[in-house]
C-alpha positions as CSV (number, residue, x, y, z in Angstrom):
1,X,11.8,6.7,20.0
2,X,14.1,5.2,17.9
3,X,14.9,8.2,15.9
4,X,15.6,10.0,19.1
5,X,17.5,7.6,20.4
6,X,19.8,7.3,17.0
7,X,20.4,11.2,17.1
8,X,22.1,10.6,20.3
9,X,19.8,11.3,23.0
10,X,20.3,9.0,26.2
11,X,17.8,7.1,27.6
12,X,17.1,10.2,30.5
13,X,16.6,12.6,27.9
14,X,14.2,10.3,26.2
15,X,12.3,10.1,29.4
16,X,12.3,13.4,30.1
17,X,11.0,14.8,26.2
18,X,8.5,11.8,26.3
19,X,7.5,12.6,30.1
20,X,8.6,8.8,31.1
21,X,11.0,6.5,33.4
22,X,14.3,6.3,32.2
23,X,14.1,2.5,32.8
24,X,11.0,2.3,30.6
25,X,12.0,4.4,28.3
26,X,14.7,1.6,27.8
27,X,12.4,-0.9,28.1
28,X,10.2,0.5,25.0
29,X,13.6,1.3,22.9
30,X,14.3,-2.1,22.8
31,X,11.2,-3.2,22.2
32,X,11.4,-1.2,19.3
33,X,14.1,-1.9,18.1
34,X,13.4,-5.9,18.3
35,X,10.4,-5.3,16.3
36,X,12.6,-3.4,13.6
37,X,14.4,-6.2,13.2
38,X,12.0,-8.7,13.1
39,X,10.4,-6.8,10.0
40,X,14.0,-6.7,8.3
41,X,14.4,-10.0,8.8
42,X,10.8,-10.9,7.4
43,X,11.3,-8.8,4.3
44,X,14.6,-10.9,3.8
45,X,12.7,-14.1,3.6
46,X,9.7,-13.0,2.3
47,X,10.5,-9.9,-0.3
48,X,7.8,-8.1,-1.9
49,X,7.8,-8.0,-5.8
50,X,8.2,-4.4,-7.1
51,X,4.8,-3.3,-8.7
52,X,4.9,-3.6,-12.9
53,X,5.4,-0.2,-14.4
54,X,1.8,0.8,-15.7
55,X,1.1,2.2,-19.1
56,X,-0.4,5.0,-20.6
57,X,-4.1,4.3,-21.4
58,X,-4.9,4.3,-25.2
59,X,-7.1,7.3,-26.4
60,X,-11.0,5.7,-26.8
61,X,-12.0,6.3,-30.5
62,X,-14.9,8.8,-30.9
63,X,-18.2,6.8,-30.9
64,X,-19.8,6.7,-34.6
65,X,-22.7,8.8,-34.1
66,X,-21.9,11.4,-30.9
67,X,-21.8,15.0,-31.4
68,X,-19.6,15.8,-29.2
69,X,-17.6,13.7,-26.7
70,X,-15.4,13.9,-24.3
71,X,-12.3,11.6,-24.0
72,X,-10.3,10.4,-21.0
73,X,-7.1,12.8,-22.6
74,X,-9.9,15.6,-22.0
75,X,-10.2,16.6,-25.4
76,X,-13.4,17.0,-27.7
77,X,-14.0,14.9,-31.0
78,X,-16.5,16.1,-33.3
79,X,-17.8,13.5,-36.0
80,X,-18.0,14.9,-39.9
81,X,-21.6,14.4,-39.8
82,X,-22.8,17.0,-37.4
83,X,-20.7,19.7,-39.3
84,X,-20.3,21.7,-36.4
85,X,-17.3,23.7,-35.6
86,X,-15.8,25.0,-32.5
């Protein structure tokens, strides 16, 4: 509504596309629009931390007696003992 309203529709084209009263229509843009600015004005006193930037996981060392595994990077380790190549 409020994104209609803001591109320049008036409040009888609002009723019409939404298939209400022009008077309500009005009545729920400024509700709206009340509401909008209550939630400003609560982030303002209240903001929200931005989240830490997370880093890359460290690659998980190949367990000491596995044949084969399969890491979190996707690839495969092979240990010496096994002697097995792909």
């Amino acid at each position: 509504m409020v994104r209609l309203r803001a591109g320049g529709a008036s409040f009888g084209e609002l009723g019409e596309q939404l298939g209400l009263h022009r008077g309500y229509a009005h009545e729920l843009y400024t509700r709206a629009l009340r509401s909008l600015r209550e939630m400003v004005q609560d982030q303002r006193l209240d903001p929200v931390p931005a989240a830490p930037a997370r880093s890359k996981p460290k690659p998980h060392p190949a367990p000491a007696g596995c044949a084969r595994t399969s890491c979190v990077s996707g690839c495969y380790l092979r240990t010496a003992r096994t002697g097995a190549a792909s």
